[in-house]
Each structure stands twice: as C-alpha cells, then as structure tokens.
Backbone bond lengths (Angstrom), bond angles and torsions (degrees), N, CA, C in turn:
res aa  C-N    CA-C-N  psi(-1)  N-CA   C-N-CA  omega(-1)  CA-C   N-CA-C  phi
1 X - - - 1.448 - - 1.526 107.79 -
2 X 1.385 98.74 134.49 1.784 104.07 -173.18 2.114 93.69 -63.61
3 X 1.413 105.01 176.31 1.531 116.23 179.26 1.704 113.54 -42.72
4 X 1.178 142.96 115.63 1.132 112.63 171.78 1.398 109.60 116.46
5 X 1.203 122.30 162.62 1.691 132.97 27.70 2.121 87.61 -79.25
6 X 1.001 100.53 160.24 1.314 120.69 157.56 1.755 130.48 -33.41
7 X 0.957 155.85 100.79 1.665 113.05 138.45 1.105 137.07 -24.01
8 X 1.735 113.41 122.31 1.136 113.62 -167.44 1.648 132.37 96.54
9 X 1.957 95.80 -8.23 1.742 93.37 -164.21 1.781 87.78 -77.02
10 X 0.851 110.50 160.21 2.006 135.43 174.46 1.541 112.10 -94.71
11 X 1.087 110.29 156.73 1.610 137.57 164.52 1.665 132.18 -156.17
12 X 0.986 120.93 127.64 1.211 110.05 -174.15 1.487 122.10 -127.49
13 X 1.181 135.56 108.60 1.383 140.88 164.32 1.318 135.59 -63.54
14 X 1.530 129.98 117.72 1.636 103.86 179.80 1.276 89.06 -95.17
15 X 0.991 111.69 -172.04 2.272 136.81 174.13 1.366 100.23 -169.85
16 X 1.420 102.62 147.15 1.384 121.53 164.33 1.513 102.65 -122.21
17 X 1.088 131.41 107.16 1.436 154.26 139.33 1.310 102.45 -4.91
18 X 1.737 121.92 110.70 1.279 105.01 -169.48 1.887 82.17 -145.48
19 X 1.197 118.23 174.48 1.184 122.41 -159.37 1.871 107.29 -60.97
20 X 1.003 119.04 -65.42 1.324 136.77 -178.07 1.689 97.99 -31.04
21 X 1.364 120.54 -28.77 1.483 111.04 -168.84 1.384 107.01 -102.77
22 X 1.580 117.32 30.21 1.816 108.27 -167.29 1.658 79.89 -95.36
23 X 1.397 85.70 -178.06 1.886 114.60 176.47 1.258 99.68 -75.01
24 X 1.624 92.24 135.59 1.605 103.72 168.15 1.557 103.95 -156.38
25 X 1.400 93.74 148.11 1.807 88.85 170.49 1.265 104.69 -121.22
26 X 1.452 113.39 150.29 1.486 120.95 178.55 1.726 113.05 48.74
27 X 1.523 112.16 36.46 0.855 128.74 -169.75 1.553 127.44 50.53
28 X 1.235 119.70 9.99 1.602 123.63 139.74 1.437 133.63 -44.94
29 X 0.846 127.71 127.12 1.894 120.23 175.80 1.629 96.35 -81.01
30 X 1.427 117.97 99.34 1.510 110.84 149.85 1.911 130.66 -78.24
31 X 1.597 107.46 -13.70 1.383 89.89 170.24 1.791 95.31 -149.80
32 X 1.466 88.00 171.86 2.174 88.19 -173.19 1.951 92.62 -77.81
33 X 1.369 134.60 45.67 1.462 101.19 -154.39 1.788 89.57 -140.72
34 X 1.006 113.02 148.78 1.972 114.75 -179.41 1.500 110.53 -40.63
35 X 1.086 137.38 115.26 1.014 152.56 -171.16 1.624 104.16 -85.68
36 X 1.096 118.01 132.40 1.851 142.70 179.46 1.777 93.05 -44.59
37 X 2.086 106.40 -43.29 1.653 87.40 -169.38 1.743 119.87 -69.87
38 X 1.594 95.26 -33.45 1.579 93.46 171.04 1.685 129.15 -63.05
39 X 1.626 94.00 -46.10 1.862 87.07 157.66 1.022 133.98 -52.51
40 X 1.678 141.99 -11.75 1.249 139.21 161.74 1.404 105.83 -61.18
41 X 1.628 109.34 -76.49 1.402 122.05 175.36 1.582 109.28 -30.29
42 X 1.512 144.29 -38.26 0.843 122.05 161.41 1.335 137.24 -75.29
43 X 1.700 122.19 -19.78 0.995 139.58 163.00 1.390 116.97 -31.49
44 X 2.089 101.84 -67.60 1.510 113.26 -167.53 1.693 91.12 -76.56
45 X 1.274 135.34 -13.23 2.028 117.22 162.36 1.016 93.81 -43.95
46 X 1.430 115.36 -92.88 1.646 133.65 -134.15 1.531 105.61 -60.60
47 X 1.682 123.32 -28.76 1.237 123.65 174.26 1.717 107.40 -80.13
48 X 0.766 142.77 -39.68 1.475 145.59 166.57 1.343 100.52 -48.67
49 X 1.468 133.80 -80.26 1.340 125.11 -179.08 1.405 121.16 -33.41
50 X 1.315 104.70 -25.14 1.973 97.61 -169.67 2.277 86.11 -75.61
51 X 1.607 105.24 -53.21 1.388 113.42 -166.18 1.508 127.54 -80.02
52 X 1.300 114.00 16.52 2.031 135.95 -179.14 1.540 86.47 -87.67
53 X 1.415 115.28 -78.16 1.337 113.30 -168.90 1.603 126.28 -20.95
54 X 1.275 83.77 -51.83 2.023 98.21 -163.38 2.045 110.07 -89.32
55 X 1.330 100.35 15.88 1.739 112.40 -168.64 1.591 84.47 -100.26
56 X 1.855 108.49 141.61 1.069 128.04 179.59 1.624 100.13 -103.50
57 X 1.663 113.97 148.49 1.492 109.28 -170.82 1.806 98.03 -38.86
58 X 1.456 85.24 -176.30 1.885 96.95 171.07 1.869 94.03 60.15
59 X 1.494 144.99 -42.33 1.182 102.08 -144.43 1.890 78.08 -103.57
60 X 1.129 87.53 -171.45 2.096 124.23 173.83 1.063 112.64 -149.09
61 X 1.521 112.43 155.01 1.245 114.37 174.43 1.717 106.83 -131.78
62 X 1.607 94.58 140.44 2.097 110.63 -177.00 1.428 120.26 -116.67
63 X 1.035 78.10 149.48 1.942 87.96 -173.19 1.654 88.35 -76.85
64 X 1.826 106.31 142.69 1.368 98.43 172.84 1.690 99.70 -146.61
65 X 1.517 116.70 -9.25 1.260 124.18 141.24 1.644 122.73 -141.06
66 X 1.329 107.07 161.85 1.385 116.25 -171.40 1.629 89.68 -138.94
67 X 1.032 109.33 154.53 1.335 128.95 151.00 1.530 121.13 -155.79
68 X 1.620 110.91 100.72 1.471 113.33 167.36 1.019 127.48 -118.66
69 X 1.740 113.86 145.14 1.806 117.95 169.37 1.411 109.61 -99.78
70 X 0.841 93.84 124.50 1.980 113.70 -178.91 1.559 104.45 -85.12
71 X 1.258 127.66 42.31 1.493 122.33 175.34 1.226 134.60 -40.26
72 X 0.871 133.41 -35.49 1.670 143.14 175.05 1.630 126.50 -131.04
73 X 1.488 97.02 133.45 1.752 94.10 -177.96 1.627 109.63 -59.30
74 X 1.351 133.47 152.58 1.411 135.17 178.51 1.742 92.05 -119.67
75 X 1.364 119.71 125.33 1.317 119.77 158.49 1.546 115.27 -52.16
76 X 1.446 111.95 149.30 1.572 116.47 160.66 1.906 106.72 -73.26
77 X 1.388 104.76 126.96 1.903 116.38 -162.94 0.739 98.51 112.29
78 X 1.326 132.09 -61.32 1.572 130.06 -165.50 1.678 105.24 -29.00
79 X 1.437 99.02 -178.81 1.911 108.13 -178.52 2.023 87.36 -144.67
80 X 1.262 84.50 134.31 2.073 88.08 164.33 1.650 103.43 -132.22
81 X 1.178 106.72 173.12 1.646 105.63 171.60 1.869 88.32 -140.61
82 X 1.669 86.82 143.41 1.418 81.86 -170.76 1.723 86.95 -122.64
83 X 1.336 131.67 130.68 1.529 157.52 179.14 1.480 109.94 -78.28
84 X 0.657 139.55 112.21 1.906 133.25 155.47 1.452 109.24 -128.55
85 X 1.487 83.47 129.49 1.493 100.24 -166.37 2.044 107.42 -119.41
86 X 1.388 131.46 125.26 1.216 122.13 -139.07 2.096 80.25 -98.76
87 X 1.252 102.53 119.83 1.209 111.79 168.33 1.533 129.07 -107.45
88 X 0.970 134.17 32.42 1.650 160.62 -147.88 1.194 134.30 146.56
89 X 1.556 143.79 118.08 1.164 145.19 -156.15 1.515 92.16 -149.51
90 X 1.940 110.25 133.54 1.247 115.10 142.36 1.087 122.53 -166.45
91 X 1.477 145.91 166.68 1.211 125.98 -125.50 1.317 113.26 -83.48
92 X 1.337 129.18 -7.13 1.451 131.83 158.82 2.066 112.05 -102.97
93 X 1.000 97.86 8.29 1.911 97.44 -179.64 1.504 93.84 -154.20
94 X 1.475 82.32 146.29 1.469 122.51 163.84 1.659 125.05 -134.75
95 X 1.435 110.70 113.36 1.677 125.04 -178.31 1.239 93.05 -105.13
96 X 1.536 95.34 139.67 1.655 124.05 173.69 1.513 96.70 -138.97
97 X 1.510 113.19 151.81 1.386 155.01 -146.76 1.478 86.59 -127.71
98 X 1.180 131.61 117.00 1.853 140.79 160.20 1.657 107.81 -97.77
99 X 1.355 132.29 133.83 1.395 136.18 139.01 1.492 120.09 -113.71
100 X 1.066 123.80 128.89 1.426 115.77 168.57 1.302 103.43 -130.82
101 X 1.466 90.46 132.51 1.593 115.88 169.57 1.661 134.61 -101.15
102 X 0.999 138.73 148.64 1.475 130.26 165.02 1.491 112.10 -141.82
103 X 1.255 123.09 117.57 1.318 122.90 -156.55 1.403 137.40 42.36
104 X 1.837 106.17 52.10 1.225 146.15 -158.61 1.587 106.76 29.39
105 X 1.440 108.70 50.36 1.850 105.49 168.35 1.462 94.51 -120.84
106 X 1.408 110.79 136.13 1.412 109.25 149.22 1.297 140.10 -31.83
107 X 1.412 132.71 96.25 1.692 118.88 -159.48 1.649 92.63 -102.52
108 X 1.103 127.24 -21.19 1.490 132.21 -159.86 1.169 115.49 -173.16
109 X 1.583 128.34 137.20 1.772 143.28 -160.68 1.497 106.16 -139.31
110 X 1.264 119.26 130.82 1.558 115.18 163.40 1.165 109.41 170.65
111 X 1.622 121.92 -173.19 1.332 134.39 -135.52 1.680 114.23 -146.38
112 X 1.446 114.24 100.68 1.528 90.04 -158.61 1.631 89.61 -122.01
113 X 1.240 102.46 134.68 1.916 120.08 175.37 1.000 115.67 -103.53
114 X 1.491 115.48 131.04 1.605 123.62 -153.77 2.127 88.88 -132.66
115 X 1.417 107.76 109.15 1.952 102.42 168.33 1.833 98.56 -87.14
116 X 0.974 93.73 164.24 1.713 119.77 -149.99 1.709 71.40 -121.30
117 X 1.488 110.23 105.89 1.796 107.14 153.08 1.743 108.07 -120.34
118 X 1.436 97.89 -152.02 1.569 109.93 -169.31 1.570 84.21 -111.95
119 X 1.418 109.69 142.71 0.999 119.03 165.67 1.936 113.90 -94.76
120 X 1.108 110.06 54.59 1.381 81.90 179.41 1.728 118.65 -127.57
C-alpha cells in the first residue's frame, strides 16, 4: 500500500433511506425503517473510498472485522450522513471509525477493518 491514507483523513456519505434498504428477514420486510443489512453495505462504501485511493495495482483491500451498533430506527425518506474517520493505519491494515447520523442524532457507531492483500 502506497503511504497512507493518513490518521484522521475523513469521508462523508449522504443516503436517503429508500424502501429496498428497510429490515427484513429471510427477505421479508418486517419494518418501513433502515435495516442493520444496508448499514453494513454502507459502512464497507464509505470505508473503502477513504482505502481505493492509497492501493498499489495487484493489491485489494477486505473487511476482516466490523463491529456495529445500530442504535436507532431511521424511517424509510429519512436522510443520514454516515462519517468515517481512519483511526489506525499500517502497511497491511486499515481502521476506520463510522458515525451515522439522522437529524444530527447518533443512529449507529462502529469500526470497520479492511487487510490490504495481493490480488493475484
């Protein structure tokens, strides 16, 4: 991995909460509200975007831990912005810091670790 990203570099995502991303199990919709599976999927975006940049051909980078709290239901319409902020860097890992907000409350917090391999 080329130098970097930084400690500390930022990213920011908006979303608008749209049906396809409510809770469901076994592919049922049990509620109109952002579902835990789409907040991952946005998680590993906004953390990938900070860690694409700084990847030398041949490598990739994988999620190999996550840890998120899903604190608050988000209506479907609603809007959140989700923050990741890179709090650890080394030359095979990258840690990112998640906040997501929706009407500046915390809806969800966590930590997603991405190893830097060879793609070949």
């Amino acid at each position: 991995m080329r130098p970097g990203p930084p400690r500390g570099t930022t990213a920011t995502l908006e979303v608008t909460v749209t049906a396809d991303m409510a809770t469901s199990v076994t592919g049922r919709s049990t509620r109109a509200t952002y579902g835990t599976s789409a907040l991952l999927g946005h998680v590993e975006q906004i953390c990938r975007q900070i860690v694409e940049p700084h990847l030398e051909p041949g490598e990739m980078a994988i999620d190999v831990a996550i840890e998120v709290r899903h604190r608050e239901p988000v209506p479907v319409g609603d809007h959140i912005t989700l923050e990741a902020t890179v709090s650890s860097v080394e030359p095979t890992k990258v840690v990112c810091e998640v906040m997501v907000r929706s009407h500046g409350t915390v809806v969800a917090r966590g930590t997603l670790e991405q190893a830097i391999v060879r793609d070949d």
